[in-house]
C-alpha positions in Angstrom: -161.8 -107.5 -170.7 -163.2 -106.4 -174.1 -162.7 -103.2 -175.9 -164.2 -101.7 -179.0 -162.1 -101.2 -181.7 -162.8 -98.0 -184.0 -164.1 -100.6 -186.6 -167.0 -102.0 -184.8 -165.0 -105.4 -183.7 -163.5 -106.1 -180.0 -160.2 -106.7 -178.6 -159.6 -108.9 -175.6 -157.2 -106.7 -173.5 -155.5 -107.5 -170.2 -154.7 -104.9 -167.0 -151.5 -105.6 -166.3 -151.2 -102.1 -163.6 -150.8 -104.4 -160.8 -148.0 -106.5 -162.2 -146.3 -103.1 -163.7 -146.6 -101.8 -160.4 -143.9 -104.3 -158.9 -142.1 -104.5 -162.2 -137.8 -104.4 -161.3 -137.4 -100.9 -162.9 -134.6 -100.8 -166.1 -131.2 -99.9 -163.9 -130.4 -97.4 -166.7 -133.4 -96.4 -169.0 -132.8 -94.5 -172.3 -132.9 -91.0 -172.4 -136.1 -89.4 -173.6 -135.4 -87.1 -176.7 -135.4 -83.7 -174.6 -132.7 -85.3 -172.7 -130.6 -86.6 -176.2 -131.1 -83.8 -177.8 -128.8 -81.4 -175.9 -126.2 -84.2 -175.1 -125.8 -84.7 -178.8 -125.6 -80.8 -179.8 -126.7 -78.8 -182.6 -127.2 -79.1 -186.0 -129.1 -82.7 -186.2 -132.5 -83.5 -187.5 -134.1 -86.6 -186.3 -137.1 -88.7 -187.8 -138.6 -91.8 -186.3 -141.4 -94.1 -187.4 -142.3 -96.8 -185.0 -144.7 -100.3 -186.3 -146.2 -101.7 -183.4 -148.6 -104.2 -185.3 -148.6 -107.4 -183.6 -146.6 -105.5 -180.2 -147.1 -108.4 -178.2 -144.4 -110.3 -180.1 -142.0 -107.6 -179.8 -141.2 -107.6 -176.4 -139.1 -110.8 -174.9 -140.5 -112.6 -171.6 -138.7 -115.0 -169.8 -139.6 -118.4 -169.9 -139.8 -118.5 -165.7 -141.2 -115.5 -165.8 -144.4 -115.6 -168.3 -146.6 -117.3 -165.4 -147.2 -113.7 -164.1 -148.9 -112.5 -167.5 -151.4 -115.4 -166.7 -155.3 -114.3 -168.0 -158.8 -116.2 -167.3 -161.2 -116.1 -169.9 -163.9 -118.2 -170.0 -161.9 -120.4 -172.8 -159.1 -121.2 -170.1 -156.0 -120.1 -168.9 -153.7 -118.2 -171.3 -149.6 -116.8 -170.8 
């Protein structure tokens, strides 16, 4: 699937609902900040800057694991 960027110029993009959808669920996912926030108490101040260029590196798949991320473009297969 193609999308436009704001440039002018596509990105390939993959819909991965399906695959999310049967996705094991984190056994004990990290409080949001409304949660922290009280836990921790009063008197902090928080900042956060996040880079997600190139995102797809930053998340770890396992090697028996990256046939499910599969695409067909008309290049070929890619995981």
């Amino acid at each position: 699937l193609l999308v436009a960027k704001h440039d002018g110029s596509w990105r390939m993009v993959v819909d991965y609902k399906k695959l999310n959808n049967i996705t094991i669920k984190d056994n004990y996912p990290l409080p949001n900040m409304e949660q922290a926030i009280p836990v921790l108490g009063g008197g902090y101040k928080f900042f956060s800057k996040l880079d997600m260029k190139s995102g797809f590196w930053q998340i770890p798949i396992k090697e028996e694991d990256k046939y499910k991320t599969t695409f067909n473009t008309p290049d070929g297969l890619y995981e």
